[in-house]
C-alpha positions as CSV (number, residue, x, y, z in Angstrom):
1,X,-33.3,-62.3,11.8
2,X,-33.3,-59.0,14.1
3,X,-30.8,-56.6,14.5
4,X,-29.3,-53.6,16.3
5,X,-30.1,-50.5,15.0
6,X,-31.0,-48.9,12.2
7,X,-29.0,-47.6,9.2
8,X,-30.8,-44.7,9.1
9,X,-29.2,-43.7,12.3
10,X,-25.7,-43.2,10.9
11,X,-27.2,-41.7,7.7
12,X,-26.3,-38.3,6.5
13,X,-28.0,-38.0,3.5
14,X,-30.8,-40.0,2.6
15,X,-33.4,-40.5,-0.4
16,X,-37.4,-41.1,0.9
17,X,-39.5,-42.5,-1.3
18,X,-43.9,-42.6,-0.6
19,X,-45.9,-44.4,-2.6
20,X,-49.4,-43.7,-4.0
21,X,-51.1,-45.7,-1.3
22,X,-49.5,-43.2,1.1
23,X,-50.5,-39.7,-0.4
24,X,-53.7,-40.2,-2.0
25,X,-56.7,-40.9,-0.8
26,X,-57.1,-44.7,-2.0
27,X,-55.9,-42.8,-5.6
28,X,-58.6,-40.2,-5.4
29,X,-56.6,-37.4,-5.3
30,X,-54.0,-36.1,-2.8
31,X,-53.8,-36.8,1.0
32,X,-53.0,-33.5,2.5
33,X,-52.9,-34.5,6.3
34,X,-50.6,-37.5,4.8
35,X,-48.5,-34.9,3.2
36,X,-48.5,-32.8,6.0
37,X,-46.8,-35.3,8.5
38,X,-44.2,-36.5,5.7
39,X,-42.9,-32.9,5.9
40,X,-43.0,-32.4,9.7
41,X,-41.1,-35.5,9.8
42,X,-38.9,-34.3,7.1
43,X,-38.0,-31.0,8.4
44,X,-37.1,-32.3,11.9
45,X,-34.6,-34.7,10.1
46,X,-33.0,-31.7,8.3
47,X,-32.9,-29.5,11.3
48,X,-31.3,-32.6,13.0
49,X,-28.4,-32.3,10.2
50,X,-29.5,-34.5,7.2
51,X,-29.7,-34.0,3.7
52,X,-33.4,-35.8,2.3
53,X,-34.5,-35.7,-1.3
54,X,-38.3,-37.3,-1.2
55,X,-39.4,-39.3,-4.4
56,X,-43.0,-38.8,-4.6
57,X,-46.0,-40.5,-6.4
58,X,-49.3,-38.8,-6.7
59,X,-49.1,-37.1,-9.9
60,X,-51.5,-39.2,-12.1
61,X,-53.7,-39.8,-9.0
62,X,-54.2,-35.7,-8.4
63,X,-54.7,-35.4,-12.1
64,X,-57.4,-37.7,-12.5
65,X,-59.2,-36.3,-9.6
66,X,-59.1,-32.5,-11.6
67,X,-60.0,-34.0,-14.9
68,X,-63.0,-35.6,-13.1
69,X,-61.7,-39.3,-14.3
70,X,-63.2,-42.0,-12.0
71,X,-60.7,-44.4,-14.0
72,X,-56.8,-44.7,-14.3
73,X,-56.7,-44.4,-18.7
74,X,-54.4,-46.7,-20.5
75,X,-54.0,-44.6,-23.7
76,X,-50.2,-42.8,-23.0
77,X,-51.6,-39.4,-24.2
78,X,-54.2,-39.1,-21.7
79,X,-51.7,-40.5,-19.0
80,X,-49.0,-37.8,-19.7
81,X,-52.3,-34.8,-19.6
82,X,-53.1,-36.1,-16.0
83,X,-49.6,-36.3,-15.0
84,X,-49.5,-32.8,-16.3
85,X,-52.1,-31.8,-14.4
86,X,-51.4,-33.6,-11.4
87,X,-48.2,-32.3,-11.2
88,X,-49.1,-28.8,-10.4
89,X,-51.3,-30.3,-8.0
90,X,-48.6,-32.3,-6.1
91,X,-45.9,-29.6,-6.1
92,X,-48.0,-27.1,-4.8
93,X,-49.2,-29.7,-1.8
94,X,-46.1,-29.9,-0.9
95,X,-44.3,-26.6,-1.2
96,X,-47.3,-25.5,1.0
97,X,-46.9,-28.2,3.9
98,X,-42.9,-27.7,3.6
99,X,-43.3,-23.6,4.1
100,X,-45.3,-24.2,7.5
101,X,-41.9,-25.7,8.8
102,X,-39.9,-22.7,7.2
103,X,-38.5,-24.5,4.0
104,X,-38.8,-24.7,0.4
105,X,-39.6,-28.0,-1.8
106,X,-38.0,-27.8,-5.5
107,X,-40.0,-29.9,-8.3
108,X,-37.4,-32.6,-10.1
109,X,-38.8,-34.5,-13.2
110,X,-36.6,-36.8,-14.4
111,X,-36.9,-39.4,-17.2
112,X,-34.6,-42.3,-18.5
113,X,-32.8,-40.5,-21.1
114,X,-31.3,-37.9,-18.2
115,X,-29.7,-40.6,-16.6
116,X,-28.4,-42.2,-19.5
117,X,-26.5,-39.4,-20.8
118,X,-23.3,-38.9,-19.1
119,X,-24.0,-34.9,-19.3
120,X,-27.7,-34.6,-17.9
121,X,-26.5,-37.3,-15.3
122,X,-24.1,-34.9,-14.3
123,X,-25.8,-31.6,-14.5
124,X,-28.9,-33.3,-12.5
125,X,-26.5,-34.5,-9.7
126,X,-25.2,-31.0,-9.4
127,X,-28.5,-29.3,-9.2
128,X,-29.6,-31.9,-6.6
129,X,-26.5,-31.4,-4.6
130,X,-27.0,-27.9,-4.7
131,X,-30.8,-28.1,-3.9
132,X,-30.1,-29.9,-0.4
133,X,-26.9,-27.3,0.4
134,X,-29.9,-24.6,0.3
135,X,-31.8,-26.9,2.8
136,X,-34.5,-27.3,0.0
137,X,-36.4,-30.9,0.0
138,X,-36.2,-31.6,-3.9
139,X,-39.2,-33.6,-4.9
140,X,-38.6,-35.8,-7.5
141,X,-40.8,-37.9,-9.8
142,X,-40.8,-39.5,-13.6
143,X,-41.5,-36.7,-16.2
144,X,-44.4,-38.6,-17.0
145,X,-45.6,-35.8,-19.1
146,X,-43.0,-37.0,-21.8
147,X,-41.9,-40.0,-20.8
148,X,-42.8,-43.1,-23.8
149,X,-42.5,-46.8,-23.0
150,X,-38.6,-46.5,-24.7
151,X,-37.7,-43.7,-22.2
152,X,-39.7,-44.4,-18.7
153,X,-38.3,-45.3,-15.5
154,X,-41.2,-47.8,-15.1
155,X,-41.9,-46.9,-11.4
156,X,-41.0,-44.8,-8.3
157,X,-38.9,-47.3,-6.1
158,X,-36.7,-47.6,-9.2
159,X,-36.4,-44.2,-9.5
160,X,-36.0,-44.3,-5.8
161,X,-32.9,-46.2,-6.2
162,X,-31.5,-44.1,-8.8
163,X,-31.8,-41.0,-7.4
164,X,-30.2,-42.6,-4.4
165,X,-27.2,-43.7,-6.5
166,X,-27.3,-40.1,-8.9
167,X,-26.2,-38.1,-5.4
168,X,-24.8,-41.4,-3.7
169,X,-26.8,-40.8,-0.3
170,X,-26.4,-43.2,2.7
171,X,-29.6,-44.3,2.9
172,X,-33.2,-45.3,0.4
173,X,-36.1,-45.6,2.9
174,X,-39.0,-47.4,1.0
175,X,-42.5,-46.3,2.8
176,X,-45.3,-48.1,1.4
177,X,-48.8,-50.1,2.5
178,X,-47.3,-53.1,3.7
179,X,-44.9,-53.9,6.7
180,X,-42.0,-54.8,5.1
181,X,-41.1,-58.1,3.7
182,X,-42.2,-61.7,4.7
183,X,-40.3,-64.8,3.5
184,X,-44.1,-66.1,2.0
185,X,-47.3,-64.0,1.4
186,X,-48.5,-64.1,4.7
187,X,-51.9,-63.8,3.3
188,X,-51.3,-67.2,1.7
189,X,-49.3,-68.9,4.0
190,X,-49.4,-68.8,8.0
191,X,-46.0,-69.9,8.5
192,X,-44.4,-67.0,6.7
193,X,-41.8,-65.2,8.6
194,X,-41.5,-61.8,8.7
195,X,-37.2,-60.7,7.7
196,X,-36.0,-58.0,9.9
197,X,-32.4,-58.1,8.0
198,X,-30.6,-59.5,5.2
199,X,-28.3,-58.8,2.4
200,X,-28.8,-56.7,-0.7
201,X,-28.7,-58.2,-3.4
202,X,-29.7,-61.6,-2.2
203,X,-31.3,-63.7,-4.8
204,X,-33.3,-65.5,-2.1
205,X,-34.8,-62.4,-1.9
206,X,-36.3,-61.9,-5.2
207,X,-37.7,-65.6,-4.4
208,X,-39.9,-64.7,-1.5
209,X,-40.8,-61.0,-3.1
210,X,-44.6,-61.1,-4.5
211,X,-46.2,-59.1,-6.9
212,X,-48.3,-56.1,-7.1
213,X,-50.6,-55.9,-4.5
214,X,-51.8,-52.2,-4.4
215,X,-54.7,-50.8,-7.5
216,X,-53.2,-48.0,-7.1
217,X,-49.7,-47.5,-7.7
218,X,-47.7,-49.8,-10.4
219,X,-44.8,-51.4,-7.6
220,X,-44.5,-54.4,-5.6
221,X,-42.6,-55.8,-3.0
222,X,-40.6,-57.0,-6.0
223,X,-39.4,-53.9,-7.3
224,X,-38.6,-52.5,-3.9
225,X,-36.1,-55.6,-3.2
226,X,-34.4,-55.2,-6.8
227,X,-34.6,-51.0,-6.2
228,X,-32.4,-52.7,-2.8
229,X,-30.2,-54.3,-5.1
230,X,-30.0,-51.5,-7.0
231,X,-29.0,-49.4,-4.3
232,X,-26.5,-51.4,-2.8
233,X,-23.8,-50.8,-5.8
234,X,-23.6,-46.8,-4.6
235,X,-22.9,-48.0,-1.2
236,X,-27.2,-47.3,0.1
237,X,-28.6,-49.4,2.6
238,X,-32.3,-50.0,2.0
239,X,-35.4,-49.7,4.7
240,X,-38.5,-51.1,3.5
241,X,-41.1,-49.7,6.0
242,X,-45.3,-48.8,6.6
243,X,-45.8,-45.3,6.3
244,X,-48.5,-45.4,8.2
245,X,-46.5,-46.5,11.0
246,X,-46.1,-43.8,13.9
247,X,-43.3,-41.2,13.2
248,X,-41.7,-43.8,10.7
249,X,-39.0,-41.7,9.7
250,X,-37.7,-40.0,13.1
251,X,-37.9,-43.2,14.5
252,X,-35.6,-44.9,12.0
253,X,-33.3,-42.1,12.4
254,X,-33.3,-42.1,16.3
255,X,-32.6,-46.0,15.6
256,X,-35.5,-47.9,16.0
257,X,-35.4,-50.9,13.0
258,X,-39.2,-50.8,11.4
259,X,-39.9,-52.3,8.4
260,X,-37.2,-54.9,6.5
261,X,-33.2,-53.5,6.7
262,X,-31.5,-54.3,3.5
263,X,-27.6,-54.1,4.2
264,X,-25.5,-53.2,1.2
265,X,-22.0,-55.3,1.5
266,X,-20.4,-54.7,-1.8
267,X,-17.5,-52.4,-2.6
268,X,-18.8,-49.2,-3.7
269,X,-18.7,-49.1,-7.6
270,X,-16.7,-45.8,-8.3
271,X,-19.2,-43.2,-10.0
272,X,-19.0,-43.8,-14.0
273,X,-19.2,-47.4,-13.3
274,X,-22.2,-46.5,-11.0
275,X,-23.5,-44.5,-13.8
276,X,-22.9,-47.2,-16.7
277,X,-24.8,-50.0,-14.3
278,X,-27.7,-47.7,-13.8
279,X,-29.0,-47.4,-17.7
280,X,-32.5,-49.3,-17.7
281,X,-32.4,-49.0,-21.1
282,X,-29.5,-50.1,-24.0
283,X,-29.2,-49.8,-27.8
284,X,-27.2,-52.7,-28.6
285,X,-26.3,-56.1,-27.1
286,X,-22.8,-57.6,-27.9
287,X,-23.2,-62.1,-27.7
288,X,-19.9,-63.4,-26.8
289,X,-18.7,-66.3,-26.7
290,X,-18.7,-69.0,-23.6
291,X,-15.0,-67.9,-23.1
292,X,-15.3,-63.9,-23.2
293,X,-18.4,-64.2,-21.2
294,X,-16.4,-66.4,-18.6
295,X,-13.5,-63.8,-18.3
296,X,-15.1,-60.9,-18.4
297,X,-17.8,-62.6,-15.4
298,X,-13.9,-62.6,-13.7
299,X,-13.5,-59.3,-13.8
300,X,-10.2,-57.2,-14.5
301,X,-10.4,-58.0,-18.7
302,X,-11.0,-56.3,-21.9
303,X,-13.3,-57.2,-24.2
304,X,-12.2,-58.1,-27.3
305,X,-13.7,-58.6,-31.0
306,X,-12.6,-62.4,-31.1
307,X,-14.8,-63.0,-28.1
308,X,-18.2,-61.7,-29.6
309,X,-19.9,-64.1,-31.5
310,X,-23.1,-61.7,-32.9
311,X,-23.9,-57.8,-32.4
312,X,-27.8,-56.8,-31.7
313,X,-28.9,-53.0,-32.0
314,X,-27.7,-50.0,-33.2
315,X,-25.3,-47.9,-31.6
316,X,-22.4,-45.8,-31.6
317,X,-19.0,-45.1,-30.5
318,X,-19.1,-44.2,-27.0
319,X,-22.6,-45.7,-26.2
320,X,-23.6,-48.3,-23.3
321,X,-24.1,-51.4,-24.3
322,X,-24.9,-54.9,-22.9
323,X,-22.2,-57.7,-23.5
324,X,-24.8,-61.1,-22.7
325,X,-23.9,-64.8,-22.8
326,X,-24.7,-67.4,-25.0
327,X,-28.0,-67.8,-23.1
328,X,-29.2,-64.5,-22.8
329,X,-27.7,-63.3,-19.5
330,X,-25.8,-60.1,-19.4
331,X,-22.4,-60.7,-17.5
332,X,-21.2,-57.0,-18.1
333,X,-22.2,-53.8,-19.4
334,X,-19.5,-50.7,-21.0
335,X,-18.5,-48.0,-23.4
336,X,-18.2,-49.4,-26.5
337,X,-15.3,-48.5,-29.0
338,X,-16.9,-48.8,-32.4
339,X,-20.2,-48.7,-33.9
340,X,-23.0,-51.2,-34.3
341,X,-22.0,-51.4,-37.8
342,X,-18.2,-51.8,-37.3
343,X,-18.5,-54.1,-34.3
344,X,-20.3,-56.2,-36.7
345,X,-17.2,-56.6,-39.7
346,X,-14.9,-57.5,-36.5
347,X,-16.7,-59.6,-34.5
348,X,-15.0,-62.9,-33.8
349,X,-12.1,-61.4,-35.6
350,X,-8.5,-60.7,-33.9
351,X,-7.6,-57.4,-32.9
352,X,-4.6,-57.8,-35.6
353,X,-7.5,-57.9,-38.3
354,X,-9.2,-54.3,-37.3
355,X,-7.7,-52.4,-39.7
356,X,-7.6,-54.4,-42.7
357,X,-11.4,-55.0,-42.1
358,X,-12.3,-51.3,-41.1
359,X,-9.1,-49.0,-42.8
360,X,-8.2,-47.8,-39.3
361,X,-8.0,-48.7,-35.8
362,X,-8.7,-46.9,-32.6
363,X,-8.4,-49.1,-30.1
364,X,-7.7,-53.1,-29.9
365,X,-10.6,-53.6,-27.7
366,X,-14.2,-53.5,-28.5
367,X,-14.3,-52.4,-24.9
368,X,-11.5,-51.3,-22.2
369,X,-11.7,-53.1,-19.1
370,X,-11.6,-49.6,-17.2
371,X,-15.2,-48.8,-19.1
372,X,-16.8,-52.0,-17.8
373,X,-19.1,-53.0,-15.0
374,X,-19.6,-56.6,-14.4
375,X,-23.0,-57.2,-13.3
């Protein structure tokens, strides 16, 4: 299906991510002249009047070409030494290719455990916000320097997405090494159709997205449709585009549709819900029952301890936690009211019972409607 325009158009403020393929050269270090045209096409959007915060891969790739390392490692400590190395590498890139067009760039690391508390969340949304009022191009990546397999994002198109939902821009423009996305591998088969434009969120979607089909970065087309999905809850349309593609990015913005347009049609989750459906990561699970799970999969109900049938984890008061069906799909996600310990003494107990079984009672729910996201 093709369409009018595209959403990059209308956008005001707008999250580009580049992945390895784009700024390295086939992962041996940096591509400056790469670099170069990403910030003349950049500059010329925010001289136009938009805000752009660019999520950048490159790190490890830079690093290994200092170290002299002619192979990616898999040991995590050597990893997070060429990310640390790399990193000074790609900031420096591309605060010099920003400063030829007047402007700063502003190095973000972020890791899993900043979005998952409420305050860091905050404070990095505020110091992004901030960034782009200065008419500085943040460039964000993973802290990969002290990110572990509990705490890491897992790759840059997720990271993409929730950066793009951290300062609720308009717009996530995906650039990688393929053209977008075809309803087959066209490599396989020779009827597959190229999609122009669909619906975020689509599960046929996930259906015709492949897997990884770059050595060098860790993303496929798979994680760019659910980074789409993603997305979609702040409000974001998705482009998924070639960055090698002439002027990609002023073209999208002048309205030219390249690549596959991902339309976002679902009301705008307001921002702690946002927040609360954008942990990766959860301490505890909460197993209800087939009838919780069925009303809380409705929407506009509390969860209560008669509903929840087992507790998995450890957690406490206050903390994010997955509520899952009896098969093992989470229906919802929210604050929780007790702890791990506690949830377990009233599960599948009546509200009535709390305070016999715990000597006090805060609140009758395990968790309040208003602190739950249905997913």
């Amino acid at each position: 299906m093709q369409s009018g325009a595209s959403v990059l158009a209308s956008a005001k403020s707008v999250v580009v991510k580049v992945g390895s393929s784009l700024v390295t050269n086939d992962g041996k270090g940096l591509d400056h002249a790469s670099l170069a045209r990403w910030a003349e096409q950049i500059a010329q959007l925010v001289e136009g009047g938009r805000q752009v915060v660019l999520v950048s891969s490159g790190a490890i790739a830079e690093g290994l070409q200092r170290l002299g390392w002619s192979k990616r490692p898999k040991a995590l400590p050597e990893l997070q030494a060429a990310a640390a190395v790399g990193q000074m590498g790609l900031i420096q890139a591309y605060e010099s290719v920003f400063r030829q067009h007047g402007m700063h760039a502003a190095q973000v690391l972020l890791t899993h455990e900043d979005l998952a508390d409420r305050k860091r969340y905050l404070n990095a949304r505020t110091t992004i916000r901030s960034l782009l009022e200065l008419r500085v191009v943040p460039v964000v990546n993973e802290n990969d320097t002290v990110s572990t397999d509990e705490i890491k994002l897992g790759d840059n198109d997720t990271l993409g997405a929730l950066v793009t939902n951290l300062i609720e821009a308009d717009c996530l423009v995906i650039l990688t090494d393929q053209k977008g996305l075809y309803t087959a591998d066209p490599r396989k088969d020779p009827e597959a159709r190229f999609v122009h434009e669909a619906r975020a969120g689509d599960p046929e979607l996930e259906r015709m997205a492949g897997g990884a089909g770059s050595s060098v970065g860790t993303g496929g087309m798979l994680t760019k449709i659910l980074a789409a999905k993603r997305a979609a809850r702040s409000g974001a349309h998705t482009l998924i585009a070639w960055g090698r593609e002439e002027n990609v990015l002023l073209r999208l913005a002048q309205g030219e549709l390249i690549g596959t347009q991902l339309v976002a049609q679902k009301a705008t989750l307001v921002a702690r819900k946002q927040w609360m459906a954008d942990h990766l990561q959860m301490r505890g699970k909460l197993i209800l029952d087939e009838g919780a799970a069925r009303a809380l999969a409705a929407g506009g109900k509390s969860l209560l301890p008669v509903g929840v049938k087992s507790v998995q984890g450890e957690f406490e008061r206050g903390e994010v936690v997955a509520c899952m069906d009896e098969h093992g799909h989470e229906v919802a996600r929210g604050l929780v009211n007790y702890s791990a310990a506690e949830a377990r003494r009233i599960a599948g107990k009546p509200s009535s019972a709390i305070e016999t079984l715990l000597g006090y009672v805060d609140e009758p729910e395990l968790i309040h409607r208003d602190n739950l996201v249905r997913l």
